[in-house]
N, C-alpha and C positions, 0 to 999 in steps of 0.2 A: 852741279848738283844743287838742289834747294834747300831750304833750310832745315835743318835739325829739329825734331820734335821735340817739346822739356823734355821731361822725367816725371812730372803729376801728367802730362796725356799720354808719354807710356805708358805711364801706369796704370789710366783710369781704361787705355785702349784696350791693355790688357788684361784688364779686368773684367769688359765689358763681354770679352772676345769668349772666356773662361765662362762667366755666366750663361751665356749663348749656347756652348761647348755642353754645360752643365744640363741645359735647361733641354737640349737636344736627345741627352743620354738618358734625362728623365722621362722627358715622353717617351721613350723607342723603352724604356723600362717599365712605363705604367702601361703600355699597349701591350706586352706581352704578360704583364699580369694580369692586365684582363680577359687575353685571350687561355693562360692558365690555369682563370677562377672557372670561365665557362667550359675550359674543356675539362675539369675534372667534377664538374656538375653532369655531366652529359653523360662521362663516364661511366659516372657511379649510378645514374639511373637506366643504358646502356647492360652494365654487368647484375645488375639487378631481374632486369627484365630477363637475360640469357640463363641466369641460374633458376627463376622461374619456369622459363618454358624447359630447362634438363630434368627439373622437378616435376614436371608434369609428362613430359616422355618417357621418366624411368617409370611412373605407373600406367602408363600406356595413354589413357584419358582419366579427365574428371568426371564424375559422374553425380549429377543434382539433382533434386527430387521435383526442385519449382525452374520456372524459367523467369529469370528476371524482364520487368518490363524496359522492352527495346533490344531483349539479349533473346529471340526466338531461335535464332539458329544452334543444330546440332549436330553431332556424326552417326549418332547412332542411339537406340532408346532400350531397355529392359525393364520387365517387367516382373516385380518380387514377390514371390509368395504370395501374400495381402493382398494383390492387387495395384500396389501402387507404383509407377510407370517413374523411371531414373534416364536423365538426360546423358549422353556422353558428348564433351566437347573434348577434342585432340589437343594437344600443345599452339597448333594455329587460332583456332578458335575463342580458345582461353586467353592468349595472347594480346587478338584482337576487343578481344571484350573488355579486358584488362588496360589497352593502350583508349576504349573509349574511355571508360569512366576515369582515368587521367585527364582527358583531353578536357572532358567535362567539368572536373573537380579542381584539378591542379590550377593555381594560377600563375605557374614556371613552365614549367618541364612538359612537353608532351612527345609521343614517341610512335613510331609503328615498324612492323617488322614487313620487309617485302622483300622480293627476287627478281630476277629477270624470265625465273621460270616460273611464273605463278599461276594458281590455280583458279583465282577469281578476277574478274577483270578489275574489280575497285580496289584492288591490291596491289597494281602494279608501278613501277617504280616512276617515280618525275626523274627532271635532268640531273639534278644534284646525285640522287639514288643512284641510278642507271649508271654512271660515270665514276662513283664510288664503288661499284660492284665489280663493276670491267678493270676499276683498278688493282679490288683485290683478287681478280684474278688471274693478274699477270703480275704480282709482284705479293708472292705469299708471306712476306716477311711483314707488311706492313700492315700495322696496328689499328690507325686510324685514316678517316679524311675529313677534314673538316673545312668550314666555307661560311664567309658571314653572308646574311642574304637582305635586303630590303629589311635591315636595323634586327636581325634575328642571326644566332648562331646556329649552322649546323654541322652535324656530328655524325660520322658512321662507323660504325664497329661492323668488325666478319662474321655471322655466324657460321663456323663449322660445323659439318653434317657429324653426329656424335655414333654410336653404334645403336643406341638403345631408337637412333632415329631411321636404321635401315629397312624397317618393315612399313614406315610409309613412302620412304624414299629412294628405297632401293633398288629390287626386282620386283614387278608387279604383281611376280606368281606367288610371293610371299605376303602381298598387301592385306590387310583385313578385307571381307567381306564390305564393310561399311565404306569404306574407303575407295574402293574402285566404285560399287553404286552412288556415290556421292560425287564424285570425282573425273572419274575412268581412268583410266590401264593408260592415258597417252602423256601427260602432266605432269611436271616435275618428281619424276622418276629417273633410275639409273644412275644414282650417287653413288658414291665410295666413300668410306669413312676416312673425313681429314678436309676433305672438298669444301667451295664456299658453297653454300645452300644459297647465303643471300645476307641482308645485314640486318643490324638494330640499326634505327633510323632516329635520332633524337634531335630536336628544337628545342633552345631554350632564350628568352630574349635576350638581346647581345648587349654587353656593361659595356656603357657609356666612358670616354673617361671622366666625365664630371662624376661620376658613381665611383671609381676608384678614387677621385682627388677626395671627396667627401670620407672616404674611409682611411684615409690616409693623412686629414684634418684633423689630428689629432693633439691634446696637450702635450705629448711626449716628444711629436715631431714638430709644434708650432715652437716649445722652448728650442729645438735644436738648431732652428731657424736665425731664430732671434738671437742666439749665441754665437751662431756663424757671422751675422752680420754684423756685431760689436767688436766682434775679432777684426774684422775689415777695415771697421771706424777706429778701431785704435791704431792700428799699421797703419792706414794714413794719418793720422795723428803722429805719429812716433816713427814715420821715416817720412813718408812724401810733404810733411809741413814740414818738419825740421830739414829736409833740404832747399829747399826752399827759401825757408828764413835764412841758413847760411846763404847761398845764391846772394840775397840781398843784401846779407851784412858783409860779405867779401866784396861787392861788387861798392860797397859804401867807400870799405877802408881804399880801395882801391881809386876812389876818386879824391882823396884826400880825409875822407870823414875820420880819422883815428879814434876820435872819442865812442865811437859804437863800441856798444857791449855785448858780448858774446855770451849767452846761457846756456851754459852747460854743466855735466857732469863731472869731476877732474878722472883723466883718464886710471889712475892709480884705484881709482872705488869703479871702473866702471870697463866693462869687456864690450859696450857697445861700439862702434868703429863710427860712428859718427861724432859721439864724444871726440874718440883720438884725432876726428877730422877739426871737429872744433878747436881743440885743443891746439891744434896744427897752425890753423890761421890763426888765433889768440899770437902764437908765437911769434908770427912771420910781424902781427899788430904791430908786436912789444917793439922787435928787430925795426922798424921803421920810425918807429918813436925814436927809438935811441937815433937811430942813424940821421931823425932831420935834426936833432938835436945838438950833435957834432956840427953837422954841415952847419947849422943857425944858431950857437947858441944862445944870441940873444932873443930866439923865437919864442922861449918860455918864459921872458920875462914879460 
């Protein structure tokens, strides 16, 4: 077998081995905080969007008097008394219009709702979507799926088909008017209330971990740092130099040195075991003095 390691490169091995350990758990812990900030940013603008378009299905459509510029499309139009002519946009519509001017304004979060069975072709899902869809339809329990993409997070939530949504998605023969001329009678129809219709689609750009470690640069956790690491500097201070310096002063008396002085605490004031250890060889010191002193005693003259 080869030789024996000290006790300072134990030490510092196992120290090093610990910070490694440490520095491991803390990345594998700021990666899922990051993926925790952005999946509950997605979330919340996800569950937003979904109580929107419930909000706009329990009154059937919206109905506007102007039509915004770039927002021409509608489901159907009336005309009031007065003369003045009111747009209806359905919960898709409004949806849509609502996930542009996001896309436009925001400079986080954008979002769009699609299906597999959709009714416009600029609406239909890419690969992430598509694969989120098919998941949640063969696994009804699951809540999300999410996927980072080319330095972006994505997010998708189920929409379920609600009751107040079975007259456009249900039986055709109950469809609006507007709705099948807009449409037709063949498109995402024959739902059942509970079924996935399709998802909320959300992008938000994906946190960095330099963007976590920056938030996490803080004076609360930079003191706690610098506290950890004094703790360290005085334990080697206060065991792996102190043994050490015994190591050398035993190994003194050992070669004859007697006159080395041992500094220590007297074990009677002190519960440290290193004290007792000194304390220990001081004695073995004394026992040798006396003992060459017998054997020579003209040695001390």
């Amino acid at each position: 077998m080869g030789r024996r390691f000290s006790i300072p490169l134990k030490f510092f091995g196992v120290f090093f081995l610990t910070i490694l350990l440490v520095a491991g758990a803390f990345t594998a812990t700021l990666n899922n905080l990051r993926q925790q900030v952005s999946r509950n940013e997605a979330r919340a603008v996800a569950d937003q969007v979904t109580a929107f378009r419930s909000w706009v299905a329990q009154s059937g459509m919206v109905w506007v008097q102007k039509l915004a510029p770039g927002f021409h499309d509608f489901l159907d139009e009336q005309t009031d008394a007065k003369g003045g002519v009111f747009y209806g946009k359905n919960p898709a519509l409004a949806t849509r219009e609502l996930a542009a001017v996001a896309q436009r304004e925001s400079a986080r979060a954008s979002f769009r709702v699609t299906s597999d069975n959709w009714r416009k072709k600029d609406n239909a899902p890419d690969a992430f979507e598509a694969a989120a869809i098919a998941r949640f339809k063969g696994d009804k329990t699951l809540e999300f799926v999410e996927q980072y993409e080319g330095g972006k997070y994505r997010y998708a939530q189920p929409l379920l088909l609600e009751q107040g949504c079975l007259q456009c998605h249900g039986d055709p023969k109950d469809a609006p008017r507007a709705v099948l001329e807009k449409y037709g009678s063949e498109k995402a129809f024959g739902y059942k209330v509970g079924q996935v219709r399709g998802i909320v689609s959300v992008t938000v750009p994906a946190l960095g971990l330099n963007d976590v470690l920056k938030s996490l640069a803080n004076p609360y956790a930079l003191t706690l740092l610098f506290i950890s690491l004094l703790l360290n500097i005085l334990f080697i201070r206060s065991v792996v130099v102190r043994l050490v310096a015994l190591t050398r002063n035993a190994e003194a008396i050992a070669s004859g040195k007697l006159e080395t002085v041992l500094h220590y605490t007297n074990p009677s004031e002190s519960n440290d075991e290193l004290d007792h250890l000194y304390h220990a060889v001081n004695l073995l010191k004394r026992s040798l003095v006396i003992l060459f002193k017998r054997v020579n005693p003209q040695g001390g003259k």
